[in-house]
C-alpha positions, 0 to 999 in steps of 0.5 A, spaced: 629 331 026 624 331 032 628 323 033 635 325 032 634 331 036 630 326 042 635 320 042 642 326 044 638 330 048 637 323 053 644 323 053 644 330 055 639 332 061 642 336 065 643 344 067 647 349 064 648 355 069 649 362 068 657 365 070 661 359 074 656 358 081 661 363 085 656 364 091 658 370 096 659 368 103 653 370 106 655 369 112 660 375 111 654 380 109 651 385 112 645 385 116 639 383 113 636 388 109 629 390 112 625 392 106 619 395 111 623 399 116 626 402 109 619 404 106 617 406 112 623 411 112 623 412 106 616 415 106 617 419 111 623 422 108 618 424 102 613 427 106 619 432 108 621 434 102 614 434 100 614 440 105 620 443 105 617 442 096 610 447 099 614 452 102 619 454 096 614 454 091 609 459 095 615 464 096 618 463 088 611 462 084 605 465 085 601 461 081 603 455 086 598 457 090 591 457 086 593 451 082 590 447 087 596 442 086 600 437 090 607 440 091 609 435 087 604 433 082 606 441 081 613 440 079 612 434 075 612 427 079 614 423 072 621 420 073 623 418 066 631 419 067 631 416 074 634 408 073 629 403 076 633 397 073 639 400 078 634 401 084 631 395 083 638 391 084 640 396 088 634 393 093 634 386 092 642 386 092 641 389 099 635 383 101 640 377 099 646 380 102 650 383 097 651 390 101 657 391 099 656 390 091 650 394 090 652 400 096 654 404 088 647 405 085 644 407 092 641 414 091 645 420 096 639 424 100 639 431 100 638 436 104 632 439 107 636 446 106 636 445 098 634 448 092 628 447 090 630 443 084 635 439 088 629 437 092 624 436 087 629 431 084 631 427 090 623 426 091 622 424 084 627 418 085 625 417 092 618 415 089 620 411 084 624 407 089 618 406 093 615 403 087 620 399 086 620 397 094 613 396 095 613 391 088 618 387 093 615 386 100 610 379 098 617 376 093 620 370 096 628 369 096 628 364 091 624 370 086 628 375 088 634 371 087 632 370 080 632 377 078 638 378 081 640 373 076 638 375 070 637 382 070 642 385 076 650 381 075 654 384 069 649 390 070 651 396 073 659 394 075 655 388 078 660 382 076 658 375 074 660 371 079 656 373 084 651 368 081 645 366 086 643 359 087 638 360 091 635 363 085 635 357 081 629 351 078 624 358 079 620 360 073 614 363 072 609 363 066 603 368 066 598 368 061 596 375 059 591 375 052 595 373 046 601 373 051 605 368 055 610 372 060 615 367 060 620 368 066 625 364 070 631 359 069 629 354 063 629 348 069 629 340 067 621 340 066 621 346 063 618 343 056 613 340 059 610 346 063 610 350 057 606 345 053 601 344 058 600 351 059 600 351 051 595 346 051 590 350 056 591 357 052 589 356 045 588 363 045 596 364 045 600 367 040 606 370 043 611 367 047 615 373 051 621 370 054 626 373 059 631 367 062 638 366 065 638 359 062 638 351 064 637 346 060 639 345 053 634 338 053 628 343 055 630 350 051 631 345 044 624 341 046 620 348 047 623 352 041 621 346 037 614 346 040 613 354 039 615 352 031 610 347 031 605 351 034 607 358 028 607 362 034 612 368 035 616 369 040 619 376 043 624 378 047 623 383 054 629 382 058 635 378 059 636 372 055 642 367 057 645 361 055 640 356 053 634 362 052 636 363 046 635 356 044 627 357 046 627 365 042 630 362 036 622 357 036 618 364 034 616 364 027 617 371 028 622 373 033 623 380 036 626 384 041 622 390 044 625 397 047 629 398 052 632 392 048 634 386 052 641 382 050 643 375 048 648 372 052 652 366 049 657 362 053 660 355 053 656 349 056 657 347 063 654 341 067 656 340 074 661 336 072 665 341 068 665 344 062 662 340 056 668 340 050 667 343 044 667 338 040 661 334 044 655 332 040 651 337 043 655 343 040 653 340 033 646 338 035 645 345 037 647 348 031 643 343 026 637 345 031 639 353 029 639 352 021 632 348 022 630 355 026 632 359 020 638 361 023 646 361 021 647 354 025 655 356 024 655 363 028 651 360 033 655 355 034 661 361 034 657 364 039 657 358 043 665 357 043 667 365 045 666 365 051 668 361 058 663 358 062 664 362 067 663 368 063 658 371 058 659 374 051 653 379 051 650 381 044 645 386 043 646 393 046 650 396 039 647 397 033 652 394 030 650 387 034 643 388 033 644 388 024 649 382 025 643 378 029 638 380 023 643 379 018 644 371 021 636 370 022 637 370 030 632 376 030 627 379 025 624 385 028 627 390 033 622 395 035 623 403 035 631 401 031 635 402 025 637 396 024 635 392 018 631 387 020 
């Protein structure tokens, strides 16, 4: 099969690209977003609410006053419904120059003349903004536009088109104990990072994978190694295009909470749609049934949607069963699925 599926491959080496590689005009955008400038502000804003926080929780609450507390830290600096996913594209839309498509996520300020509740609330958001802006000030654009790519567009009113090249032929592969964090495009080479990286750590047994896809030749190689090595593989963000094919690898293969998607979509060369009745489509549907995996609702998958858009699977309950009950996935963390 290994033969087979080298032999296809070399007359397929090529990469697949999330949404149709429509580009906004930066030259049209707005002035660059200044991250600094923006925490510098951002951190003054809080002193003031932080103030403001003092003085209200003096007049209403006597017990304020002894409990030796920041104003903040009294009323509870955990943020659990704040949403970092939409704060964090709305940042690195800004820095790439998306202004106009992310200017809906951005939080509004209150005034210093609200209620102490108000406040509390817009200084909890505001410090896990901070956070988040502070992660971002040492990332590259190339990094940055990969998490544009994989976890901004076709989120949060965010359409697909809005694909950053500048974000493409990025990966990362960090060890961490047992793990191997895998996140970035599946670039040509792909396969032979991973292996290298496999041959130095012994110690891994979990592959975790968040991509926007690429290479169908490296995603098929390296879910191939993954197989032949018995380890898992587990899903922590957005897997695309050709992700799937390297989760499908895992002996074990599971999707932690919040549960990332699956999104499947014709393939695609610079050269245009590959037609659906190319021998890559049945070598990735061989390749599925040799995984465990329904071959023939793989391949469906495939087919459904255009190159320039993406069935996403995964965000129901409905999807997550049919994704068990065809072998994609044997464990949903925290679900009521029937893996």
């Amino acid at each position: 099969m290994i033969k087979l599926i080298s032999k296809q491959i070399r007359l397929a080496r090529y990469l697949i690209f999330v949404s149709a590689m429509l580009i906004c005009n930066l030259a049209e955008a707005q002035v660059a977003f200044d991250v600094r400038s923006e925490i510098n502000d951002a951190e003054n804003t809080l002193e003031q609410y932080s103030a403001r926080i003092d003085e209200l929780l003096r007049e209403t609450d006597p017990r304020y006053s002894n409990s030796g507390s920041s104003p903040l830290s009294y009323l509870g600096y955990q943020c659990p419904e704040c949403n970092a996913g939409q704060m964090q594209c709305a940042i690195i839309g800004k820095i790439l120059g998306f202004n106009t498509l992310v200017i809906h996520l951005e939080n509004q300020p209150v005034t210093l003349e609200a209620s102490l509740s108000e406040l509390g609330g817009a200084a909890r958001e505001l410090g896990v903004w901070l956070h988040i802006a502070r992660q971002h000030l040492d990332m590259s654009i190339s990094q940055q536009a990969s998490i544009w790519n994989l976890e901004c567009i076709g989120n949060y009113g965010i359409p697909l088109q809005v694909y950053d090249a500048r974000g493409s032929d990025v990966v990362s592969m960090e060890v961490e104990g047992s793990y191997l964090w895998v996140y970035g495009d599946v670039v040509e080479g792909f396969y032979e990072q991973l292996v290298s990286t496999l041959n130095a750590h012994p110690e891994i047994q979990t592959v975790a994978v968040g991509s926007a896809g690429g290479s169908v030749r490296d995603a098929i190689l390296s879910g191939l190694e993954i197989r032949s090595r018995g380890l898992q593989t587990q899903l922590t963000g957005a897997c695309l295009s050709a992700c799937p094919l390297v989760f499908m690898g895992g002996v074990e293969r599971s999707v932690m909470r919040p549960f990332g998607e699956f999104g499947f979509h014709q393939i695609y060369t610079s050269s245009g749609a590959i037609p659906l009745s190319d021998d890559l489509y049945n070598l990735i549907r061989t390749y599925s049934y040799d995984m465990g995996i329904n071959g023939d609702w793989v391949l469906a998958l495939f087919y459904s949607a255009a190159p320039s858009s993406m069935n996403m699977q995964g965000s129901t309950l409905e999807q997550r069963n049919t994704m068990c009950a065809n072998g994609l996935v044997t464990w949903f963390q925290r679900s009521d699925s029937i893996c």
